[in-house]
N, C-alpha and C positions, 0 to 999 in steps of 0.2 A: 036397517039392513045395509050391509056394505053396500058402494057402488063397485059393481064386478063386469069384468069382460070374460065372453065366454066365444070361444072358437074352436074347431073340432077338428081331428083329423082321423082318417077312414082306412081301411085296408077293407078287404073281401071276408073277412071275418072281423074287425075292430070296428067298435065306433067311440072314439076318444073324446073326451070335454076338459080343454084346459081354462083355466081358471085366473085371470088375471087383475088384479084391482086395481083401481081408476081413482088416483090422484089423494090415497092414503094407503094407511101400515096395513097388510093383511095379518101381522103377528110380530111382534116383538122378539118372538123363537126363531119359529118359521121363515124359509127363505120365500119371497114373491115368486121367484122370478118364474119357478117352475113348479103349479102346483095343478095334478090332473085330479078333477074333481071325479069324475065317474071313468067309468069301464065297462062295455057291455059288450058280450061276445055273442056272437050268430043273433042279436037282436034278444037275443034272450037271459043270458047269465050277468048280472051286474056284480061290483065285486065293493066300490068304495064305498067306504065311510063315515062321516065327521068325526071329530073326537070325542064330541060328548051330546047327548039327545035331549038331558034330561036338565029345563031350565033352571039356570040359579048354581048350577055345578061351576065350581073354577076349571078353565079352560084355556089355553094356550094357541084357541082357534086353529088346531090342526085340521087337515080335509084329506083326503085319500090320499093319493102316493104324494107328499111332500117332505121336505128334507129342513138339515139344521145343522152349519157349521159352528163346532164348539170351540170356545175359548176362553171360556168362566173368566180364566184370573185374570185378563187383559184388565178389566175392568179395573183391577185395583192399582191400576196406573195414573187412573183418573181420579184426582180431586173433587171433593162433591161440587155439583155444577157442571162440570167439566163432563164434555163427550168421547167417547170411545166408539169405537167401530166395530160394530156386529156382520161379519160379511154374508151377504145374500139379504140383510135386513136393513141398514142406515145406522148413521150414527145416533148411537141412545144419551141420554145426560143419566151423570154419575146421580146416584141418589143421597140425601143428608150424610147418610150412614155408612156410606160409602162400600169395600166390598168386592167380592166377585160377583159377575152376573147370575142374580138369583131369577130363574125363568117362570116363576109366580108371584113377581113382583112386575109392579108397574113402571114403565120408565118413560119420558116425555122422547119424544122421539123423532129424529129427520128420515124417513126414506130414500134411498139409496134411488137414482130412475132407472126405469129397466124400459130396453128397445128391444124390440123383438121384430122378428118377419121373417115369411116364410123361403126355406131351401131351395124346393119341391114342392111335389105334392104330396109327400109324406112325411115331409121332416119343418121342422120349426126348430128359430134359433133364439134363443134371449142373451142379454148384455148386460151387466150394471158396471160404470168407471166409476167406483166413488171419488171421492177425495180423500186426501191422507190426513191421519189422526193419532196420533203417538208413535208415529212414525209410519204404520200400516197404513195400505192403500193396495188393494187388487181390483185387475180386470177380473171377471168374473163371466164367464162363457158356457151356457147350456144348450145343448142340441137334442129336441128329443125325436125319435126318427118310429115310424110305426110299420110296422113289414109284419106280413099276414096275421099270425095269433102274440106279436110280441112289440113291445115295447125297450126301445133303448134309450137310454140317458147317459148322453156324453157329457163330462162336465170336465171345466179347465181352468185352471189359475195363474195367472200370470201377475207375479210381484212388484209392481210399479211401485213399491215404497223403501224406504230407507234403513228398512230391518226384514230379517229373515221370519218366514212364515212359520209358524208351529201350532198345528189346529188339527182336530177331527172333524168328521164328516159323516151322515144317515142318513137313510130316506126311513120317515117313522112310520109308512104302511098302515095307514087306519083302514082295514080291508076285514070284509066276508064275504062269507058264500052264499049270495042271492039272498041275501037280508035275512035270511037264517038266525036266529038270535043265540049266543054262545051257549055249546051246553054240550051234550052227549052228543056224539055222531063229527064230531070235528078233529080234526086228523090234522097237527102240524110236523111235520117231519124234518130235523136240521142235525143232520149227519155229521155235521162239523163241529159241532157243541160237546167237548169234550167231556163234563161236568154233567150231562142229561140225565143219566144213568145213576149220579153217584149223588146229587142234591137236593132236598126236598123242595119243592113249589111252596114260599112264604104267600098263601092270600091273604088276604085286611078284608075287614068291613070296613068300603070306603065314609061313613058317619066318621069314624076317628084317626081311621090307619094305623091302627094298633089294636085292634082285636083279630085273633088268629081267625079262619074260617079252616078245619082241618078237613079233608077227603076230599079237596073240590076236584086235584086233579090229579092222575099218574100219570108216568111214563114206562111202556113195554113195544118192547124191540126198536129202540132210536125212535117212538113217537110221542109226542104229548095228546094224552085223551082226556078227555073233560068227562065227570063222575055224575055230574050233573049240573042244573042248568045255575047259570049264574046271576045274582039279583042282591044290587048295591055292593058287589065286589069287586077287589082288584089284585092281579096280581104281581110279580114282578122277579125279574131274575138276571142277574149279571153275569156272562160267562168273559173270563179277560184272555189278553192275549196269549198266555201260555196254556192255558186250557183249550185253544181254537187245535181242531185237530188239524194234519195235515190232509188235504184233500186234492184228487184232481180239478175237482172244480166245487166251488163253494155254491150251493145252493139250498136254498127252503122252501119248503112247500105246503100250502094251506089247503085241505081238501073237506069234503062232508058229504058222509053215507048217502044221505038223501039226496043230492044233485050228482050233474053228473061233472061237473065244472068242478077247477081246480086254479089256483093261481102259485106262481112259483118267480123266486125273484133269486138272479144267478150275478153273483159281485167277481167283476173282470180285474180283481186284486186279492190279496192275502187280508182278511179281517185285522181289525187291528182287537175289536171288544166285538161281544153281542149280545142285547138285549132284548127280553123278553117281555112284554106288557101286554096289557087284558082287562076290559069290562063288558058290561052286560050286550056289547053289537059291535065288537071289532076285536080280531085278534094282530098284534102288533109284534113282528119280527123286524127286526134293527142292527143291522150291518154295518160297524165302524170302520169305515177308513179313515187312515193318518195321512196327513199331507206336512212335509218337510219342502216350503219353497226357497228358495237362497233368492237374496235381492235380484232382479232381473232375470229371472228365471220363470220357467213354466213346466206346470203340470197337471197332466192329461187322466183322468180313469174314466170307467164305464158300468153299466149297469142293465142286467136286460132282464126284464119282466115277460114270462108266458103266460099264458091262460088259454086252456085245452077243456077241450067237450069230449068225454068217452065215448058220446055216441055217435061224434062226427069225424071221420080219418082222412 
């Protein structure tokens, strides 16, 4: 089992568990630096998930609200041997075959160090300076701050390298509703998804990823409902940038009949893409943001996660 550090931060309704690993790779994908393993509100409603339950599955070691800066093609910069730089993860070596970064393949790998300590007493802040590597090199800045039922995630980039930045950015949300297992009675709502209404839901049986599974899910009135319960499936859905509708404010929300708990995650920028994904104990909404850094340069976005009790005002 990993060596993991775990420390927590509290509001009058939160009680947060972030997740931090001790002197190895938490993921090859996945960034370390800020990953909150659980969520649980009024003591009662938990929300996070791992990525996968069931052993022997390929997995990517995702954990509840963690994130993933993208930049596939860098990779094919690097000669095989040669390392490139995955930011929020370390530098990986190129593979024989060289390539963009394929995030189901194995790479040998340097971790990036990440310093953290606390603001306050509600906020925490992490760090990684890597070193530069085909030119890239960022500071890397996470501030995650907890105030009553919500969580914020400030994050900042600053170009200490010798080429201009050009990358996306998500938090992948491996989240439910009080362990509730996916099916009937789950309610995701994302108003911003211009395409919701107008594309059918491709499922697989995850055995091959290409056998259809048809009726698992519709969409009536801007929401996704689940037809029934879901077992060895997965789904998946890309909504791009010109499809993102225009909105006052971007947000999604995960909800289900039976609890009274809800979680809702509000992106303090214009989507760049949004992703849909889904198996049998998480449902995953995925909010691109773009980052254009110029050499010497920084830049700032945010992210706030709610989670609300019906029955508490």
């Amino acid at each position: 089992m990993m060596n993991c550090k775990e420390f927590y931060l509290h509001s009058d309704d939160l009680d947060v568990t972030l997740v931090i690993p001790q002197n190895e790779l938490f993921s090859e994908r996945f960034a370390a630096d800020v990953v909150v393993g659980q969520v649980v509100l009024h003591s009662r409603h938990r929300f996070c998930q791992p990525e996968q339950r069931i052993p022997g599955r390929v997995t990517c070691n995702g954990l509840g609200l963690c994130g993933e800066f993208v930049w596939d093609e860098l990779a094919c910069e690097a000669a095989p041997g040669e390392v490139f730089p995955k930011i929020g993860v370390g530098f990986l070596r190129q593979r024989p075959e060289g390539g963009a970064y394929d995030m189901w393949k194995h790479y040998e790998a340097q971790p990036f160090p990440v310093e953290h300590w606390m603001q306050d007493d509600y906020t925490v802040v992490f760090r990684q300076k890597p070193k530069e590597a085909l030119g890239v090199s960022a500071t890397l800045t996470k501030a995650v701050r907890v105030y009553r039922n919500e969580i914020t995630l400030t994050t900042t980039l600053e170009n200490t390298g010798s080429r201009d930045l050009s990358l996306y950015e998500y938090q992948h949300n491996f989240v439910a509703i009080d362990d509730i297992p996916v099916g009937p009675g789950y309610r995701l709502e994302i108003p911003f998804d211009g395409t919701l209404d107008k594309l059918p839901f491709g499922a697989v049986r995850l055995e091959d990823y290409t056998t259809p599974v048809p009726g698992l899910l519709k969409v009536e009135n801007g929401k996704v409902l689940w037809n029934k319960r879901m077992e060895r499936v997965a789904y998946h859905k890309v909504t791009e940038r010109e499809d993102i509708l225009s909105c006052p404010e971007y947000t999604w929300r995960l909800s289900h009949e039976k609890s009274d708990a809800s979680i809702s995650e509000t992106v303090h920028f214009v989507p760049a893409k949004l992703v849909i994904w889904g198996i049998e104990h998480c449902v995953c909404a995925e909010v691109y943001n773009e980052w254009n850094v110029p050499v010497g340069g920084r830049q700032t976005f945010a992210r706030t996660w709610r989670f609300e009790d019906s029955n508490i005002h």
